[in-house]
NUNUKOL-601889 format. One record per residue (C-alpha): x, y, z; residue number from 0; residue in three letters. Coordinates in steps of 0.5 Angstrom, whole numbers. Each point is the difference from the previous one (the first is absolute). Layout:
NUNUKOL-601889
REC X Y Z NUM Ala
...
end
This chain:
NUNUKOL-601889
REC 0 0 0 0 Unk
REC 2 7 -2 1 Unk
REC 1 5 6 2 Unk
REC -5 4 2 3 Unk
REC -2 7 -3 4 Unk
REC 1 6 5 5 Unk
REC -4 6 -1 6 Unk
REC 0 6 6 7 Unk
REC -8 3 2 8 Unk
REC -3 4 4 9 Unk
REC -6 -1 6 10 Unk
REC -6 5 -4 11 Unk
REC -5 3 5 12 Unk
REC -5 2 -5 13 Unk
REC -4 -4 -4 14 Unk
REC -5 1 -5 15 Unk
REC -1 3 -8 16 Unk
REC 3 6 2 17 Unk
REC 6 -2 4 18 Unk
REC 2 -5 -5 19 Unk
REC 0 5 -6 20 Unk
REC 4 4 4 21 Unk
REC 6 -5 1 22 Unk
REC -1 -2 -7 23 Unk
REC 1 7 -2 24 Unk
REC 6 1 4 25 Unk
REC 3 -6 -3 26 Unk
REC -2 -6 5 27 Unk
REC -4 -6 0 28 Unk
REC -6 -2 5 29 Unk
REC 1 -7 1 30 Unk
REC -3 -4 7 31 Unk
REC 3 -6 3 32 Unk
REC -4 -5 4 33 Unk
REC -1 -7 2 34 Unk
REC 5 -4 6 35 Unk
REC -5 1 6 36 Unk
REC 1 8 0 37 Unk
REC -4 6 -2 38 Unk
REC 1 3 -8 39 Unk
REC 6 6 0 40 Unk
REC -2 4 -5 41 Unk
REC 6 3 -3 42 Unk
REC 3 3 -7 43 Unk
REC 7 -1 -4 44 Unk
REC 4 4 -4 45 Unk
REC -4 -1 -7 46 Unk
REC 8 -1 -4 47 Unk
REC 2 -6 3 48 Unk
REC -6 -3 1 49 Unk
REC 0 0 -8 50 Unk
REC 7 -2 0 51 Unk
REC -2 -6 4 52 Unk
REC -6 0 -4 53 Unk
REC 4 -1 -7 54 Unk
REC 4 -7 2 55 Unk
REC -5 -4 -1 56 Unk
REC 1 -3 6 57 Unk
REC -4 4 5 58 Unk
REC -6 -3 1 59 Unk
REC 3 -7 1 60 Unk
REC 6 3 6 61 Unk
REC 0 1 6 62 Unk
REC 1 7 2 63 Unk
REC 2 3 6 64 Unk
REC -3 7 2 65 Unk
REC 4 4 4 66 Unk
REC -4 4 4 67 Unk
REC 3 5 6 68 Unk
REC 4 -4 2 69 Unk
REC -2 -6 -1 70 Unk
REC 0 -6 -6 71 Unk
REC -7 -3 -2 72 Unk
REC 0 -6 -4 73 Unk
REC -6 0 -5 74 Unk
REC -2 -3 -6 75 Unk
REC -3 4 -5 76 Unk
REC -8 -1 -1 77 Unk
REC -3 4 -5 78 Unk
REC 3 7 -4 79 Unk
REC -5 5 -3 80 Unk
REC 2 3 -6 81 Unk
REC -2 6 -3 82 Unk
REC -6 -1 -6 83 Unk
REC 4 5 -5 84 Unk
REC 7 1 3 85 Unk
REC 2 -7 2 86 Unk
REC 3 3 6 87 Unk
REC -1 -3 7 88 Unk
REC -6 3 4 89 Unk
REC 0 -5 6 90 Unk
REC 4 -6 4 91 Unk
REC -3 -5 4 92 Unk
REC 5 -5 3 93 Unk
REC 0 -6 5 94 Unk
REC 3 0 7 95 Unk
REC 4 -7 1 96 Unk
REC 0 -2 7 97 Unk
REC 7 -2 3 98 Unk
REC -2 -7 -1 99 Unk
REC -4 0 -8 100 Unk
REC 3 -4 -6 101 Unk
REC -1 3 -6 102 Unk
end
């Protein structure tokens, strides 16, 4: 197995349509990570590293860790919404792996 990805975020406080365009106008991307017994953490990554991450092909099927305030999460992509014309990543769900989890 390959090593896993690694892509820095941030917690985000504010949720909803207006906060979520204004993240994407400053160059972020919403995403959401949940499962593994604990509540979903809304957070947003940088939209140019999410692309670049995105363009190896081998995003969806890799184990990414998120390192957020200080910390490294190991999640699993689940889903990513694209934009209908620009083709451009609007939102990330990713899957928390317990400590114990075999993927």
């Amino acid at each position: 197995m390959s090593d896993a990805l690694t892509l820095p975020a941030e917690s985000r406080e504010r949720a909803g349509k207006g906060a979520s365009c204004a993240l994407r106008r400053e160059g972020r991307v919403p995403a959401v990570i949940y499962g593994g017994k604990e509540e979903p953490r809304p957070i947003h990554v940088e939209a140019k590293l999410l692309s670049q991450q995105l363009a190896t092909g081998h995003f969806m099927n890799s184990i990414v860790m998120i390192e957020l305030g200080g910390k490294s999460v190991r999640t699993l992509p689940k889903d990513v919404a694209f934009h209908p014309v620009t083709s451009r990543p609007i939102h990330v769900d990713f899957l928390r792996l317990a400590k114990d989890a075999k993927v």
